[in-house]
C-alpha positions in Angstrom: -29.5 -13.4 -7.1 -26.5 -11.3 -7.7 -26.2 -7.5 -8.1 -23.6 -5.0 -9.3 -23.4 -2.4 -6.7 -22.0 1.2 -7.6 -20.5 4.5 -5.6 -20.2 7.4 -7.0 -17.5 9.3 -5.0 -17.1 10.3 -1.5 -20.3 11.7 -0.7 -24.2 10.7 1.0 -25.3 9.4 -2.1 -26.4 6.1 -1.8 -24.8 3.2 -4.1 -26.8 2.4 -7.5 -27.3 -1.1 -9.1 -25.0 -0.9 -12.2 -27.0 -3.5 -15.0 -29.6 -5.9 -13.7 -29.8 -9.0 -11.2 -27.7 -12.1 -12.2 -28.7 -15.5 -11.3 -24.7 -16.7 -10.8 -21.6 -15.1 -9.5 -19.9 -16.2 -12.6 -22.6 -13.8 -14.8 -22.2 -11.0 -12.4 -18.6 -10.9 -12.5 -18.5 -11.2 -16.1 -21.1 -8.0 -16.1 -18.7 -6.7 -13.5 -15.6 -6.4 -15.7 -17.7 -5.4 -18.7 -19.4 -2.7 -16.5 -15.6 -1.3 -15.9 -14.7 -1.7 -19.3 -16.4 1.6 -20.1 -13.9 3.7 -17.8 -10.4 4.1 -19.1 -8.8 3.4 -15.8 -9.9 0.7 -13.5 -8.6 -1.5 -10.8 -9.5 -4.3 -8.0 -8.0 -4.2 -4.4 -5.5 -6.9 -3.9 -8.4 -9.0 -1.7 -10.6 -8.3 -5.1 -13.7 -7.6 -2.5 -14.1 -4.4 -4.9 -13.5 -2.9 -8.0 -13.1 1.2 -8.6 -12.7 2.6 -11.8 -12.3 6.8 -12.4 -13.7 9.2 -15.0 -14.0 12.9 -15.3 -17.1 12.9 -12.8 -15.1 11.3 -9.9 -13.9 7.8 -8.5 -16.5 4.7 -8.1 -16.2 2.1 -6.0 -17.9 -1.3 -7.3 -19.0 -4.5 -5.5 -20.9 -7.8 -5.7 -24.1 -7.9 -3.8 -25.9 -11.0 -3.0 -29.1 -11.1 -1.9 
């Protein structure tokens, strides 16, 4: 089972599940870049480990979790 992990800025606040488990990494990266579709501006690292995406509430941070 897959699931979309999600930051909200810099602070103690723990990371949020962004949608719901996904039974292949192929659906959760497709719910992924949907997910970061909603944000105007978006982006992967080079290593595409994580995704980020900004809005007017601050930058996230976005990652793939397997468990």
């Amino acid at each position: 089972m897959f699931k979309v992990l999600e930051l909200k800025g810099v602070g103690s606040t723990p990371a949020t599940e962004a949608g719901s488990g996904y039974s292949t990494r192929e659906r959760v990266t497709a719910a992924l870049k949907t997910h970061l579709k909603t944000f105007k501006v978006a982006g992967c690292n080079p290593q595409g480990d994580y995704w980020w995406a900004r809005d007017g509430e601050s930058l996230r941070k976005c990652w793939i979790s397997a468990n």
